[in-house]
N, C-alpha and C positions, 0 to 999 in steps of 0.2 A: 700408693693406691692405684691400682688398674685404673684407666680409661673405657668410657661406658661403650667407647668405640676405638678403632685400632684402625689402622692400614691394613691388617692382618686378615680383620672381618672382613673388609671392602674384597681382598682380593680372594678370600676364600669362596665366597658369595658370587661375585661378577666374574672374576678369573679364567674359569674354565671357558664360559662362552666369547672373553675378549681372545685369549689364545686359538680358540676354533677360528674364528672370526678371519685371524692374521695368519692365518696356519703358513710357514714359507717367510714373513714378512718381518721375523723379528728375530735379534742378535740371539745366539746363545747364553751372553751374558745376560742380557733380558731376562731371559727361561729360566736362569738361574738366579735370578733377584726373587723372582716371583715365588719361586719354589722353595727360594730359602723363607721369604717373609709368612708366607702360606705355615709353612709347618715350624717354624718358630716356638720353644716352648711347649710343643706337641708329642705325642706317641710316638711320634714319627722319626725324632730326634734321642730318643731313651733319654735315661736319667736318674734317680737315685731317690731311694724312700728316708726321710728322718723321722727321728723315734727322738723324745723326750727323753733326757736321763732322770726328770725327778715324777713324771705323769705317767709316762708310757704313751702320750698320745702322739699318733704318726700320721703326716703327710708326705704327700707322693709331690719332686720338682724336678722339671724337663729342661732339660737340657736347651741352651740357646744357640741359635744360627751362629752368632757369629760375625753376618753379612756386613759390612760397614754399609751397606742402605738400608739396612734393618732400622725401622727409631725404637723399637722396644731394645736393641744390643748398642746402641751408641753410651746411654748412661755410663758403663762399667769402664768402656773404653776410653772415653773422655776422661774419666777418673787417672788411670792407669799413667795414660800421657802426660798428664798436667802434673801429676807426683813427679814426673823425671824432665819437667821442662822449669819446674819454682826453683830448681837448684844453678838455672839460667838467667834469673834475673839480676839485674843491677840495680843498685839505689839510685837511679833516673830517672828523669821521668818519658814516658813515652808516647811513641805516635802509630796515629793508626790513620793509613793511605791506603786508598781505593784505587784499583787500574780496571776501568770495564773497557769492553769490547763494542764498538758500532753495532748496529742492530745488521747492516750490509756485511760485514764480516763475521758475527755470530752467525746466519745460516751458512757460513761457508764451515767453521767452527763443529757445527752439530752435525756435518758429513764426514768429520776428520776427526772427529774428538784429539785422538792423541798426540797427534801430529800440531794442532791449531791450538789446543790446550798445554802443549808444551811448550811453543813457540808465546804465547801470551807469558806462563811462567818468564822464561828467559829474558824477553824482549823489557817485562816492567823490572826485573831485579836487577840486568843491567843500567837501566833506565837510574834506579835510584843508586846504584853503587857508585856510577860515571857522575853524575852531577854532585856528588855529596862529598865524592874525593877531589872535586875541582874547587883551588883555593880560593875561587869568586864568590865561592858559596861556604861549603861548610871545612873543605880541606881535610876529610877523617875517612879511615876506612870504617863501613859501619856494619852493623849486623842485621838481619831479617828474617824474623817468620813472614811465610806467605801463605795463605789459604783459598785455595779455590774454591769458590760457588759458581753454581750454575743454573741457579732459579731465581725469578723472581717473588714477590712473596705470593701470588696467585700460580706457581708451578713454572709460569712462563722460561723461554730457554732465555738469559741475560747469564752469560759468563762473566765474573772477576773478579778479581782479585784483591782480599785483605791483607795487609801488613802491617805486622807489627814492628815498631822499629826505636830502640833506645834510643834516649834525645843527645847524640854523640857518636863519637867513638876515636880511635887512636886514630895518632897521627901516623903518617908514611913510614919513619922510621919506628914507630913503638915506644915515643920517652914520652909521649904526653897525650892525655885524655885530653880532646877536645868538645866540651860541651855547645849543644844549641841554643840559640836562644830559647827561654823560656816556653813562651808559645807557638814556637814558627821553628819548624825543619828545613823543607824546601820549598823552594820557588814551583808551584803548582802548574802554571805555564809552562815554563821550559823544562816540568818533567811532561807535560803533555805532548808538545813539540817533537822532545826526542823518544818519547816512548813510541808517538807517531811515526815516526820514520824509522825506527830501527824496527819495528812492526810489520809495515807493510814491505820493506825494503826484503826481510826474509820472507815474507808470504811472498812476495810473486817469485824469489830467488827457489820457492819449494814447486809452485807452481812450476817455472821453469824445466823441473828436474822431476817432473811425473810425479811428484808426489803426495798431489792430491784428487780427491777421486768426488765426481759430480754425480747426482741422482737424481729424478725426477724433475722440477721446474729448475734445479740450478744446473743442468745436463749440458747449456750451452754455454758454460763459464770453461769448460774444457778446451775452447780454442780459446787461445792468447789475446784477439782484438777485445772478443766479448769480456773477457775475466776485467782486461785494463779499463773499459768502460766502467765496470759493475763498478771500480774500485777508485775511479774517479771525483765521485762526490767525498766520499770518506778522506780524500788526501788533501783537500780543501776544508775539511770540518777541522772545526778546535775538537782535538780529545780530552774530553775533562779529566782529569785525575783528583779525586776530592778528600783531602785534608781533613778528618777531623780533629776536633780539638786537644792536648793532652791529655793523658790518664792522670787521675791523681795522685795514682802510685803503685808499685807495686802490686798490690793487693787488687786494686782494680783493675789491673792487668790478666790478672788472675781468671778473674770473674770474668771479664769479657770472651779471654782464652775459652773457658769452659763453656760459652755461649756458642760458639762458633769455629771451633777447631774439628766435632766429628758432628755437625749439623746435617740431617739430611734435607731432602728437599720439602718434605710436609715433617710438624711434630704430630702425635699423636692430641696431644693437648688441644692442637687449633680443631679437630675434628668436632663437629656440633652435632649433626646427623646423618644416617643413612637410610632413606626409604627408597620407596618408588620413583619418588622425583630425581632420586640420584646422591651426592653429594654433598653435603654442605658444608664450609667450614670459615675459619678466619682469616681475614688476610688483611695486608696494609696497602692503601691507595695512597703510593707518596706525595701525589701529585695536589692530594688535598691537605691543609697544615690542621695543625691541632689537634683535639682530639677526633674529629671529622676522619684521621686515618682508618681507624679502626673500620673494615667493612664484612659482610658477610656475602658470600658468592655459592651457589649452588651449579655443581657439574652433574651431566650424565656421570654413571659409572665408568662406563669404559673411556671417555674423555681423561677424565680423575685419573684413571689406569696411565692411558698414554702422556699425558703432562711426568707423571710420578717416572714411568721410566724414557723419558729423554733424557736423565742426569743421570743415570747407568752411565758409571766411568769404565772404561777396557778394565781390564785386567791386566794388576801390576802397575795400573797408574797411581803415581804419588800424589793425593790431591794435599798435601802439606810437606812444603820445604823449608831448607832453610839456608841464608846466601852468608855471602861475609863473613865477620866473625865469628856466625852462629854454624857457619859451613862445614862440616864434615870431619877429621880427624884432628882439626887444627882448632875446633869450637874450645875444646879442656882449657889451652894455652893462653889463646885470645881472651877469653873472660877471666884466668888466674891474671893474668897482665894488668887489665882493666881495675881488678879488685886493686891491685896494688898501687895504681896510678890513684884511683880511686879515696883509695886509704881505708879500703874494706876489710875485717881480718877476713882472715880467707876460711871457707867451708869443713864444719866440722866433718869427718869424717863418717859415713853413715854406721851405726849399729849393726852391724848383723846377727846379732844375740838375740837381737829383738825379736819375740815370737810374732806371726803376724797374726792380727787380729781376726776373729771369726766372725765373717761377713755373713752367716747364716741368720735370717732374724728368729730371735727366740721363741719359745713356744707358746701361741698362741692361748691356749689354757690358765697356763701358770706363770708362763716366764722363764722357764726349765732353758737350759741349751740342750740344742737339736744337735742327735748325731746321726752318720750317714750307716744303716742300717743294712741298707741293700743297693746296690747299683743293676740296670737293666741295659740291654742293649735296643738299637736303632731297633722303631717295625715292634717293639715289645710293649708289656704290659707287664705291670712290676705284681708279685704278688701279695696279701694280706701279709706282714709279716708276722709273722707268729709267736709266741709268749718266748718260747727260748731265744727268739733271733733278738728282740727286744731288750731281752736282761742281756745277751752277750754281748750287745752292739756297747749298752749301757755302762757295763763290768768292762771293758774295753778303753773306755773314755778316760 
């Protein structure tokens, strides 16, 4: 069912005057979130009429952005992904590790996106690959999905990093699964420690080598005394890395994946209203326990606007990797290994005989399956279909 409000409205509505507004002040990529989210499922986008095969009755559906910061095009997507990643699982059980960024390093972050956002990726994967293969602790090579966010649940800019991570993995040579403890992976500390130092150790190594760029109030971190000052305090803080507890299994694996693999930065769901006053929607105040989280917040419009695009990722940026075992041409091997160490049979073979299912929901009327009658292009408007386009779409099926 639709939402009685969208990100969609917010930006078609307020949009134009926050763009006037910034005219000069905002990425290309920006321009292009907006304009994707703006015409979403719209004329603007064309699309394709269905025709009932047992009623005749037809509706007209528009084609989607596309955008990964779209939240009306994450659903299908999420879908897509998760089909081709349950064939990744192992019968273990698993963990899921947080790697966030100092709030003193996040603005530096939010003027580098790619660069500061990559360097976070690397800096926690190694972080957990290094302590997990050292025999003090778990002794195994392991595997990792990793998920970037970069909001907190009020929009705010709070980069870090989710992982997901089997309770195990092989050993150095490859004869033997070693599992972890039941409830306990790694030592939380000394993944803080070192994820701390191998952090800042390449931020100022980038800094060094021109390759980070300052803006407005952080304009005087560009000389070297000022930057080491700024970064003073943060090498002195504990950086927390937070552990939460097992999955219970596979399946809730799953489930959480699906929660937070193509998330953007508001759902449409949390939206309550949009009037005059602006904004309002859900969000969680961690800071209070219980049910006390739950809060509701009201933004001007163009605030709501600006909070929504600081999580505009560049283009081309991966905000889901995957390290270890789960790493790239070598992921088939490493998880065939595993199954066997395991004593898993190994993966049926998938069907491809199998017709795929018709995602189209039935007709409205009767129940009839919808078939595609007419296609339209971008900028168009589909036409009435008419009694013979109808029987031949029908006679066709």
């Amino acid at each position: 069912m639709r939402a009685s409000i969208e990100v969609a409205d917010i930006f078609r509505a307020a949009g134009p005057a926050y763009r006037a507004a910034r005219a000069g002040h905002q990425s290309l990529d920006q321009l292009k979130v907006m304009s994707a989210i703006e015409h979403c499922r719209t004329a603007v986008m064309g699309g394709h009429v269905e025709a009932c095969t047992d009623c005749g009755h037809w509706r007209v559906a528009y084609n989607s952005c596309r955008n990964r910061h779209c939240p009306r095009c994450q659903g299908a997507a999420a879908r897509t992904w998760l089909a081709e990643r349950e064939a990744d699982l192992l019968p273990v059980g698993y963990f899921h590790v947080v790697f966030t960024l100092p709030a003193e390093v996040a603005d530096i972050a939010l003027q580098n996106k790619a660069v500061v956002y990559g360097l976070l990726f690397q800096a926690a994967s190694e972080t957990m690959t290094t302590i997990a293969a050292d025999p003090k602790h778990l002794g195994a090579r392991i595997g990792i999905t990793a998920v970037l966010h970069t909001w907190g649940s009020a929009m705010t800019h709070h980069p870090h990093i989710h992982m997901i991570v089997p309770g195990g993995g092989l050993s150095r040579d490859g004869s033997r699964w070693i599992s972890s403890r039941p409830a306990f992976l790694l030592p939380v500390r000394v993944l803080g420690k070192l994820f701390r130092r191998l952090f800042l150790t390449r931020l100022m190594a980038l800094h060094g080598a021109g390759r980070l760029a300052f803006h407005g109030s952080l304009v005087h971190l560009s000389e070297r005394r000022a930057f080491l000052r700024h970064l003073a305090p943060v090498r002195r803080k504990r950086w927390v890395v937070y552990a939460k507890p097992p999955f219970a299994g596979p399946e809730t694996v799953l489930a959480y994946l699906s929660r937070y693999t193509h998330r953007v930065a508001i759902s449409n769901s949390r939206l309550l209203r949009f009037d005059q006053a602006g904004v309002t929607f859900r969000y969680k105040d961690y800071r209070r326990g219980g049910g006390d989280r739950q809060q509701v917040m009201t933004l001007a419009a163009d605030e709501f606007i600006r909070r929504f695009l600081l999580h505009v990722l560049p283009k081309g940026f991966h905000r889901i990797r995957h390290y270890g075992l789960l790493a790239g041409a070598t992921r088939k091997a490493h998880l065939e290994r595993a199954r066997e160490l395991l004593r898993v049979a190994p993966l049926a073979a998938p069907d491809t005989r199998a017709e795929p299912d018709d995602i189209r929901p039935p007709c409205p009327c009767c129940g009839g399956r919808m078939v595609v009658v007419e296609t339209f292009e971008r900028q168009s408007q589909p036409r009435a279909p008419p009694a013979h386009a109808l029987l031949s779409g029908m006679q066709a099926s």
